[in-house]
C-alpha positions as CSV (number, residue, x, y, z in Angstrom):
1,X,131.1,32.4,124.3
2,X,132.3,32.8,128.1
3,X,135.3,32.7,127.3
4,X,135.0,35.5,125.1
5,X,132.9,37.6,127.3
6,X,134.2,40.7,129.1
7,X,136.0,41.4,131.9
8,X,134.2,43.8,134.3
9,X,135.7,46.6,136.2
10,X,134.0,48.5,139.1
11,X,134.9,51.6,140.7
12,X,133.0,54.7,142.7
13,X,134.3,56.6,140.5
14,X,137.4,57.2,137.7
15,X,139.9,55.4,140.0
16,X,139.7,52.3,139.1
17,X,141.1,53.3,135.7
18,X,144.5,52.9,137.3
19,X,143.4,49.7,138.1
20,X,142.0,48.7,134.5
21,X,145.6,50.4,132.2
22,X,147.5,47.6,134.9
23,X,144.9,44.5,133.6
24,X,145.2,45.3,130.3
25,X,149.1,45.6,130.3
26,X,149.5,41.8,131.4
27,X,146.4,40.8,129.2
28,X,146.2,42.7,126.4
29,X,143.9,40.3,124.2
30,X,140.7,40.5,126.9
31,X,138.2,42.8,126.5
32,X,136.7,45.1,129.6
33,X,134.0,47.1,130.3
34,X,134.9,49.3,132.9
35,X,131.6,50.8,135.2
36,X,132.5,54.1,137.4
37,X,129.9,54.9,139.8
38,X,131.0,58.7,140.0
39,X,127.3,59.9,140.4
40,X,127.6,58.5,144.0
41,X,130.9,59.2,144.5
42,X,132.8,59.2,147.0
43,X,132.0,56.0,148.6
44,X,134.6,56.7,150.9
45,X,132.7,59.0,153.3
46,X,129.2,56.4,153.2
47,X,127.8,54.0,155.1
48,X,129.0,50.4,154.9
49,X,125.3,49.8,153.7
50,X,125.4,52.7,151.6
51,X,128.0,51.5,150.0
52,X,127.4,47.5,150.0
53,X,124.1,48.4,147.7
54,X,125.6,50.9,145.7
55,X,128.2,48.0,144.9
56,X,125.8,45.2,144.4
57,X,123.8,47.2,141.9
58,X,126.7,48.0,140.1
59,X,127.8,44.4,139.9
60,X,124.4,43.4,138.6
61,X,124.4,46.2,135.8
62,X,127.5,43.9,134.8
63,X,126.1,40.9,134.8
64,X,123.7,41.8,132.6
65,X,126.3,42.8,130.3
66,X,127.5,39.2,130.2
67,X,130.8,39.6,132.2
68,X,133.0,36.7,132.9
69,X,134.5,38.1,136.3
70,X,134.7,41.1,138.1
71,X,137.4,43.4,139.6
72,X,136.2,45.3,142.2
73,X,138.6,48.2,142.3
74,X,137.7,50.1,144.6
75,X,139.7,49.4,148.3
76,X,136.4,51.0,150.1
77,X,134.0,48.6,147.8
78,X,136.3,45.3,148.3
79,X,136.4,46.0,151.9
80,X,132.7,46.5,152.6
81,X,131.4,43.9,149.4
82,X,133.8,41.2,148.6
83,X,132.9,38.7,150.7
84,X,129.7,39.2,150.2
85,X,129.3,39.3,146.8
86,X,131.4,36.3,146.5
87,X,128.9,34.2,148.4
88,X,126.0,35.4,146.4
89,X,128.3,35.0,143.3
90,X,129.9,31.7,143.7
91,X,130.8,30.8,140.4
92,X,131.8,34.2,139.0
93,X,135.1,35.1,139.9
94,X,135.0,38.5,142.1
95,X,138.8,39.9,142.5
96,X,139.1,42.8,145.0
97,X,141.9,45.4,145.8
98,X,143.8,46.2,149.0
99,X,146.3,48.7,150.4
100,X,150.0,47.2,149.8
101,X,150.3,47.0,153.4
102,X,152.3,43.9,153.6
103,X,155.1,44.7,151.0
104,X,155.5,48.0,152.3
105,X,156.3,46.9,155.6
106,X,158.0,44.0,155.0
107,X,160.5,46.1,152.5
108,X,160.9,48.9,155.2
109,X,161.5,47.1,158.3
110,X,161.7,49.4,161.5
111,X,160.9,52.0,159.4
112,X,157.7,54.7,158.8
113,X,155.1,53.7,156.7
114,X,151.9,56.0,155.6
115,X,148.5,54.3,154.4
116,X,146.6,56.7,152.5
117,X,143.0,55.6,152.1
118,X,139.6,56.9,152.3
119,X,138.0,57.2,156.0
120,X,135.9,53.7,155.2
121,X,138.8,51.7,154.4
122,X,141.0,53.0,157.1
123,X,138.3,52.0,159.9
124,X,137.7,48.8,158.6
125,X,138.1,45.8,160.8
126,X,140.0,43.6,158.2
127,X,142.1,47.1,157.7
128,X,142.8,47.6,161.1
129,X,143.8,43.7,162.0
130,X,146.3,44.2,158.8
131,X,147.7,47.3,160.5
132,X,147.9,46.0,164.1
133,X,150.0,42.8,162.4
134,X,152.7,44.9,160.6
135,X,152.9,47.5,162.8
136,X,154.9,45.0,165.0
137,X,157.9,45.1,162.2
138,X,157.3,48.4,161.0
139,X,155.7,52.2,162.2
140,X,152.1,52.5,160.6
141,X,150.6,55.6,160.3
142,X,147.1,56.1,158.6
143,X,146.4,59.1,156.5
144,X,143.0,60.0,155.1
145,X,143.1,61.7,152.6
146,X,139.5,61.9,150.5
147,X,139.6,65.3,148.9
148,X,142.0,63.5,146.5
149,X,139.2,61.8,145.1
150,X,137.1,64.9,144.4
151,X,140.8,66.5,142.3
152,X,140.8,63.0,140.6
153,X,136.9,63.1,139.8
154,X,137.1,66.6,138.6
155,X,140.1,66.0,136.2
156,X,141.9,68.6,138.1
157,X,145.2,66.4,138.5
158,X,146.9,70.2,137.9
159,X,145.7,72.1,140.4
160,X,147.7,74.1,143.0
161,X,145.4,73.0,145.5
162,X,145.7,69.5,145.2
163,X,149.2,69.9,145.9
164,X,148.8,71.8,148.8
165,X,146.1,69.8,149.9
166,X,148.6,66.9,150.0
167,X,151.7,68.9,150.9
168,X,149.2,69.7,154.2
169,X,148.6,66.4,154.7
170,X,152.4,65.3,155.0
171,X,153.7,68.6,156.7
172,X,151.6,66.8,160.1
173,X,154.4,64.1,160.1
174,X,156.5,66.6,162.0
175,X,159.5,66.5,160.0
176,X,159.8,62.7,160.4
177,X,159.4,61.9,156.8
178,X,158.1,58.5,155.9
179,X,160.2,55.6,153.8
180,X,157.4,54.2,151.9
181,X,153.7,55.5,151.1
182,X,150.9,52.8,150.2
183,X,148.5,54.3,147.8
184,X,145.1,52.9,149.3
185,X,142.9,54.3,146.9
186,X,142.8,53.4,143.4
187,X,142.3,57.4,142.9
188,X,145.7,57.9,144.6
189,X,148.3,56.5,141.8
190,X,146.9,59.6,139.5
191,X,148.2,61.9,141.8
192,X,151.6,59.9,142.6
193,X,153.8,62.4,141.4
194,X,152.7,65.2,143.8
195,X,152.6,62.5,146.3
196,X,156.3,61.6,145.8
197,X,157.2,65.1,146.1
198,X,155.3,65.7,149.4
199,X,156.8,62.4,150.8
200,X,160.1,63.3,149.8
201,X,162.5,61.2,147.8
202,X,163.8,58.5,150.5
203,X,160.1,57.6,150.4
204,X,158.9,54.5,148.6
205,X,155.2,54.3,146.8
206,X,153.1,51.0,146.5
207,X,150.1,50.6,144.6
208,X,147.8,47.6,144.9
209,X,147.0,47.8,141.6
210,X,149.9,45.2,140.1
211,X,148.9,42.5,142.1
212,X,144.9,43.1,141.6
213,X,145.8,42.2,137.7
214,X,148.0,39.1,138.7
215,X,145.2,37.7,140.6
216,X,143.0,38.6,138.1
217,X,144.9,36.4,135.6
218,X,145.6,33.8,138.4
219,X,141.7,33.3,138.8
220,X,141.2,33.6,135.2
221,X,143.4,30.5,134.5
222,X,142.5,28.4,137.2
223,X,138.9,28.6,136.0
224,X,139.7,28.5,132.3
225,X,138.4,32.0,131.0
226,X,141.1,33.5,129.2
227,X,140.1,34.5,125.7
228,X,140.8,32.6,122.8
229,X,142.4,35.4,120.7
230,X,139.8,34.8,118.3
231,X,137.7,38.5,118.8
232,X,139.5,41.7,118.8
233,X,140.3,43.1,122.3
234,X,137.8,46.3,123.6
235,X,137.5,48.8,126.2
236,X,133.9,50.2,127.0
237,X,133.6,52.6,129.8
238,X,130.9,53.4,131.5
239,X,129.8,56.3,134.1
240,X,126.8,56.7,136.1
241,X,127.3,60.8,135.8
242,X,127.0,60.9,132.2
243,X,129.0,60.9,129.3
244,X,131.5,64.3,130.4
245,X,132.7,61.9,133.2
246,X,133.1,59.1,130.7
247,X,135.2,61.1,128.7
248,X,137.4,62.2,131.4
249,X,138.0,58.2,132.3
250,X,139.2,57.5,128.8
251,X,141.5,60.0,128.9
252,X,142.9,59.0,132.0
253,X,143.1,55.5,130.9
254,X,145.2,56.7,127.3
255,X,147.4,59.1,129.9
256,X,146.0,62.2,128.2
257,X,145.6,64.0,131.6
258,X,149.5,63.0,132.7
């Protein structure tokens, strides 16, 4: 039966669907319920309490539901949650996601690399310390940039504003254009393409979200929870804001809205 149960995925909002469409491409048998929390989003400008119990009471609406293990994909929820929720949790394996800081650097050596993230994530201690340790080997510059959670929540992937929003963002590099971008934000790889085209073309994205779902598998095997192909694989998504928003997540996850 456990091994049969769902795999649950949590964001604050539709973001995490990026997330989710990169589990389900290395294991396509599983099946997910996926929880967005878009009533409360964005977590991004909260509290770290603020957003440590609007994570934990997510988390419990999925174990109730009988979950196997959970992907937190969210970088502000893993950064203010994961450990905790993994000592409260012990045998219940909790998976979060970070900014591909590390790759980034490492693959642009001496160069410029931009961290877009939510405020939270970007004045985290465990985001900082990462920062301070590849900024030796490479420039690291830190970009907030939350109003592309509110395009993302919206549906509005089309808008002229987002792009100027984001062309705004980049023009305050001074005409030193960066060679890679790390997509801190799960919302963020929905809005890659104006992204790339702000950055310019010498610049490189990275998404966390590739190596979330290779953890994810890593954990399941190690603890033996990969389905036995014996139930057809699912995909229920939730939304605290209703059904509209719900909607708007599955189309993002089919790439309806692309």
């Amino acid at each position: 039966m456990m091994n049969n149960g769902p795999v649950g995925v949590f964001d604050s909002g539709l973001g995490g669907i990026s997330v989710l469409r990169e589990i389900k491409k290395i294991m396509p048998d599983e099946k997910y319920i996926f929880y967005g929390d878009s009533l409360n989003a964005p977590y991004g400008t909260r509290t770290d309490e603020d957003v440590f119990g609007l994570t934990h009471c997510v988390f419990e609406k999925l174990m109730n539901k009988g979950v196997k293990a959970v992907v937190i994909a969210c970088n502000t929820a893993t950064s203010v949650a994961v450990r905790r929720l993994r000592a409260e949790y012990p045998d219940v394996p909790v998976i979060g996601i970070e900014p591909a800081i590390k790759p980034a650097a490492e693959q642009n050596r001496g160069g410029r690399v931009v961290v877009m993230a939510t405020p939270v994530t970007l004045r985290r201690p465990k985001f900082v310390n990462k920062m301070n340790i590849y900024s030796e080997i490479a420039e690291i510059i830190p970009m907030p940039a939350p109003e592309i959670v509110e395009y993302v929540e919206s549906g509005r992937l089309h808008d002229e504003g987002l792009e100027i929003y984001v062309k705004g963002l980049f023009s305050r590099l001074d005409g030193r254009p960066a060679d890679a971008v790390v997509l801190g934000c799960t919302h963020f790889p929905f809005a890659s393409d104006i992204i790339r085209k702000a950055a310019g073309p010498q610049a490189k994205l990275y998404d966390g979200s590739a190596g979330t779902a290779r953890e994810l598998r890593r954990r399941m095997i190690e603890n033996d929870l990969l389905c036995d192909g014996t139930e057809e694989s699912t995909v229920e998504i939730i939304n605290s804001a209703g059904e509209e928003q719900a909607e708007l997540s599955r189309k993002l996850f089919t790439g309806a809205l692309s």
